[in-house]
C-alpha positions as CSV (number, residue, x, y, z in Angstrom):
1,X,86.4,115.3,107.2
2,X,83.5,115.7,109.3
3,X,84.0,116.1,113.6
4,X,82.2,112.6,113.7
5,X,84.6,111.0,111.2
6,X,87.4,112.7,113.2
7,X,86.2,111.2,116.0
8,X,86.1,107.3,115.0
9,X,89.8,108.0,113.4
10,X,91.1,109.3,116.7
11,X,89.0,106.2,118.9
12,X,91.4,103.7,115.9
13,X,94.4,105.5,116.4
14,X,94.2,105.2,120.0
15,X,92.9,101.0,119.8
16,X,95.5,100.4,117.3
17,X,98.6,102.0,119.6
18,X,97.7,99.6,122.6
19,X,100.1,96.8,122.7
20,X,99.1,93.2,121.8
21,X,100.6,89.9,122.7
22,X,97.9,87.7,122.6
23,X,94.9,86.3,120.8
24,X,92.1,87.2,123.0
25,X,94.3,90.6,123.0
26,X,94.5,90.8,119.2
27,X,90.1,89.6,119.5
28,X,89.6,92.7,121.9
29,X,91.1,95.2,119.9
30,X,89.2,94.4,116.3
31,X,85.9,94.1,118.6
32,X,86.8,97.3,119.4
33,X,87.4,98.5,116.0
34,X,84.3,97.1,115.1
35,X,82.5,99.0,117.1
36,X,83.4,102.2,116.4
37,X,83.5,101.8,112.6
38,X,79.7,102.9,111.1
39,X,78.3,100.5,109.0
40,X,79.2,103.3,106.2
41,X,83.1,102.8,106.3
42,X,84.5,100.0,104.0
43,X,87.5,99.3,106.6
44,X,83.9,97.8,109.0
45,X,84.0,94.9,106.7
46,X,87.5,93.9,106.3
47,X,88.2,94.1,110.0
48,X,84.9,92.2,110.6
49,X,86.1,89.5,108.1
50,X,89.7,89.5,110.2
51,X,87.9,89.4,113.3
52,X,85.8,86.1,112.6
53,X,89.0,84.4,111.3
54,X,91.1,85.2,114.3
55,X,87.7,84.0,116.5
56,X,88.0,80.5,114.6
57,X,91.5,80.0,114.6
58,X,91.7,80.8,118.7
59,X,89.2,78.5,118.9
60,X,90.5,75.9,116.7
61,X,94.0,75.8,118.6
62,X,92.7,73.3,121.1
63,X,89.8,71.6,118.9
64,X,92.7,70.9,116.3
65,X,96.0,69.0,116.3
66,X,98.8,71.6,115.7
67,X,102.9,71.0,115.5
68,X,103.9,73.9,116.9
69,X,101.0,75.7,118.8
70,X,103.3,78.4,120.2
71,X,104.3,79.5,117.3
72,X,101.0,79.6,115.7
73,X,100.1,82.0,118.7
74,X,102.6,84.4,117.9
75,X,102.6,84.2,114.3
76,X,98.9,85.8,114.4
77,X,99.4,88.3,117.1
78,X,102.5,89.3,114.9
79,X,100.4,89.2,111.5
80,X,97.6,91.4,113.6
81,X,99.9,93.5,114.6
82,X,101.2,94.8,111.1
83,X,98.0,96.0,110.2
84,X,96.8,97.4,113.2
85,X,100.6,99.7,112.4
86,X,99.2,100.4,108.8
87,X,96.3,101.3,110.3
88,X,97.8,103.9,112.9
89,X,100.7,105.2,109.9
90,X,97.7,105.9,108.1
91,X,95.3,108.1,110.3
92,X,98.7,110.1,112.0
93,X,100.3,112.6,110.7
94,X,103.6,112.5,109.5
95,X,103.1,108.7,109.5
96,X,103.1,106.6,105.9
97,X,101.1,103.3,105.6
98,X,102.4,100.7,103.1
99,X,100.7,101.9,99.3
100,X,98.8,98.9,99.6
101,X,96.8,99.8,102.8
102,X,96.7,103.4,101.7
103,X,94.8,102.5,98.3
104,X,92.0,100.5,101.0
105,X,91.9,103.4,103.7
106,X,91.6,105.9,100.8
107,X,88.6,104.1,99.6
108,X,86.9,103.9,103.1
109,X,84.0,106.0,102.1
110,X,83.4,105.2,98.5
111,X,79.9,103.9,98.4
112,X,80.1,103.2,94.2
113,X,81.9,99.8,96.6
114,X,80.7,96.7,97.6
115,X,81.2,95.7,101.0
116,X,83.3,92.7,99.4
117,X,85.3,94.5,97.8
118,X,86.9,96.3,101.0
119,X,86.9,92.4,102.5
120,X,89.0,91.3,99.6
121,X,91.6,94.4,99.5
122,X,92.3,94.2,103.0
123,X,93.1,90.9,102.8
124,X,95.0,91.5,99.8
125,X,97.2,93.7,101.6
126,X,97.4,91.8,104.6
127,X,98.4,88.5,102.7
128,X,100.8,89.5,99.7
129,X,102.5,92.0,101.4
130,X,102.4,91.5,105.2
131,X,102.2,87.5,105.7
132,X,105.6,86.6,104.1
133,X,106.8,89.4,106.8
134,X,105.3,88.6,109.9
135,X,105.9,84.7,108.9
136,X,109.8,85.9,109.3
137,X,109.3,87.4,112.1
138,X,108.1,84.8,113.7
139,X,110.2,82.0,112.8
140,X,112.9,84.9,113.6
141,X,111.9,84.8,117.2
142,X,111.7,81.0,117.7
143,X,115.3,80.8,116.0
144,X,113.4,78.6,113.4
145,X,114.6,78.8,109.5
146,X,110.9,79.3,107.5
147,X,110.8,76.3,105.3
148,X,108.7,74.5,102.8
149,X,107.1,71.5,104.3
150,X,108.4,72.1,107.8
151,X,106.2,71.8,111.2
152,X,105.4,75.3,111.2
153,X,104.6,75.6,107.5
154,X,101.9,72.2,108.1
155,X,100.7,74.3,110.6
156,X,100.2,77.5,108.9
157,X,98.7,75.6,105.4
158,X,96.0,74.1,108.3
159,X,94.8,77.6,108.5
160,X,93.5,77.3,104.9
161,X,90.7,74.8,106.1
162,X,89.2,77.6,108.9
163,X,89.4,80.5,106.0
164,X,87.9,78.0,103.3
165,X,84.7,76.9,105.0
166,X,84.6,81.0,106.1
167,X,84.7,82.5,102.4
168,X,81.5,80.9,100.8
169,X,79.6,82.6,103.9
170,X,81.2,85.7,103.9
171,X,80.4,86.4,99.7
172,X,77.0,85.7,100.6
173,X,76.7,88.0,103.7
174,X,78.9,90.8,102.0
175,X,77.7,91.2,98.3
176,X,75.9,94.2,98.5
177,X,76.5,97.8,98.3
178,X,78.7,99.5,101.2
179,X,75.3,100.8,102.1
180,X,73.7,97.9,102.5
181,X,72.0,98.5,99.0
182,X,71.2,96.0,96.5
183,X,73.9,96.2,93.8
184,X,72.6,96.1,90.1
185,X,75.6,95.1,89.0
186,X,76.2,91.8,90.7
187,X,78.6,89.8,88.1
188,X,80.6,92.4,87.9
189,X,81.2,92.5,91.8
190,X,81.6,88.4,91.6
191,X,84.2,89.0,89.1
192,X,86.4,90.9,91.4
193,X,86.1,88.8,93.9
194,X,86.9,85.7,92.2
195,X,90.1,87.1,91.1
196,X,91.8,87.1,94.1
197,X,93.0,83.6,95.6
198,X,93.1,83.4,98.7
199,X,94.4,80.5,99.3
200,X,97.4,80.4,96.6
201,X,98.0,83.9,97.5
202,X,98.8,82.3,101.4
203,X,101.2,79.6,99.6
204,X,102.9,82.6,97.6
205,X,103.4,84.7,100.9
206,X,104.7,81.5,102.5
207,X,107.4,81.2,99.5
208,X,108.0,85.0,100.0
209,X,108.6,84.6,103.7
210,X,111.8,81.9,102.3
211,X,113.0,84.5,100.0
212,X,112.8,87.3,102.2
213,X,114.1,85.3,105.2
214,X,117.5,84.9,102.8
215,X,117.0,88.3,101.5
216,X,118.4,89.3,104.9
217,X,121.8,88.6,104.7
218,X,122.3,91.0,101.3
219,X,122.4,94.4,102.4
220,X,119.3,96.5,101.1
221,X,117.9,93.2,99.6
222,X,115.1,92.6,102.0
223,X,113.6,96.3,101.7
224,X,114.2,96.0,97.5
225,X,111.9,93.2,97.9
226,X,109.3,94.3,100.2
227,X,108.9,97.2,98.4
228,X,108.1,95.2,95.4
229,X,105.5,93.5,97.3
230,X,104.2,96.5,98.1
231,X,104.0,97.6,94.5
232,X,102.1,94.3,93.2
233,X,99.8,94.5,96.0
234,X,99.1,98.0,95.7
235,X,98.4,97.7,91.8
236,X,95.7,94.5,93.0
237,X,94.1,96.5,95.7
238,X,93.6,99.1,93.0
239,X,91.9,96.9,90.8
240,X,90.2,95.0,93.5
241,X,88.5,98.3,94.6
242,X,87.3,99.2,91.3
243,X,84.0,101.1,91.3
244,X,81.2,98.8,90.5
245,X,77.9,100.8,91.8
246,X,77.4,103.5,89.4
């Protein structure tokens, strides 16, 4: 690792340590991350993607009608949260990210990647493995049981429309190299992409959060299924960061 690498993973240790309990809290910290992330380093591009979400969400909160607005709130400084910890386990020693995030922040300098690509497994982390967590978390803290078709889950299906209109846009703006170069193997890259779901994936995670929520109550249940989570999403994240530019 070279001093100047050094440097940004000390800077995203230290921005990913300071507490958050708010949007505009949970905005300042990936503007942050953002800005000390080179254009070179695939994690620039899924924390840039993250960052425009949770800009359109906080906005849509008062442009939008919501159920439970509170617990929306909470539920995406809570989601935030998890990776910004994945994000710390991983750069500190002695620390261990989920395998999910390690496969993404192992990949961070691989420029055979499109920028895309890093998008897409970040997310693929951040959905299958920790959205059906921070979801019971939440719903934990409100004293509210997650279920299907409930306030909280109209609420959270809502979200879909802000990440729809943002994913057409964001496969333009990110299908090129992690470079910035013009990749020659462009179908391939759409491939990839195309295979993850975002949108189902969110359903599935809700569904998850149920099981896991019920999971609870059976000793060593819960961390059985997380860590099976973690395996599935790993084994994606590998595939979704498959080299495409050689």
């Amino acid at each position: 690792m070279s001093p100047a690498e050094a440097l940004v993973d000390a800077q995203l240790v230290q921005i990913a340590s300071n507490p958050l309990n708010t949007i505009p809290g949970v905005i300042a910290a990936f503007e942050a991350i953002d800005r000390a992330l080179p254009e070179s380093d695939g994690l620039k591009w899924f924390n840039q993607l993250y960052l425009n979400v949770t800009r359109a969400v906080d906005q849509s909160i008062s442009g939008l009608h919501w159920n439970n607005t509170a617990w929306l709130a909470r539920l995406d400084v809570l989601f935030a949260r998890l990776y910004l910890n994945a994000l710390r386990a991983s750069l500190t020693p002695g620390q261990t990210a989920p395998g999910c995030w390690q496969v993404m922040y192992g990949a961070r300098s691989d420029a055979r990647l499109a920028r895309i690509q890093f998008a897409f497994a970040g997310m693929n982390a951040h959905i299958d493995h920790d959205l059906s967590v921070a979801v019971v978390e939440t719903c934990a803290e409100f004293g509210i049981v997650p279920v299907h078709r409930s306030p909280e889950y109209r609420d959270y299906t809502q979200v879909n429309q802000i990440l729809d209109s943002m994913i057409d846009a964001t496969k333009r703006q990110l299908m090129v190299g992690l470079l910035g170069n013009s990749l020659p193997c462009i179908g391939r890259v759409e491939d990839l992409a195309g295979g993850f779901g975002i949108l189902a994936a969110r359903e599935i995670a809700w569904t998850n959060a149920e099981l896991l929520w019920h999971a609870r109550s059976i000793p060593g249940l819960a961390n059985r299924f997380l860590d099976g989570l973690d395996r599935a999403a790993t084994l994606a994240g590998t595939g979704l960061l498959a080299p495409v530019g050689v």
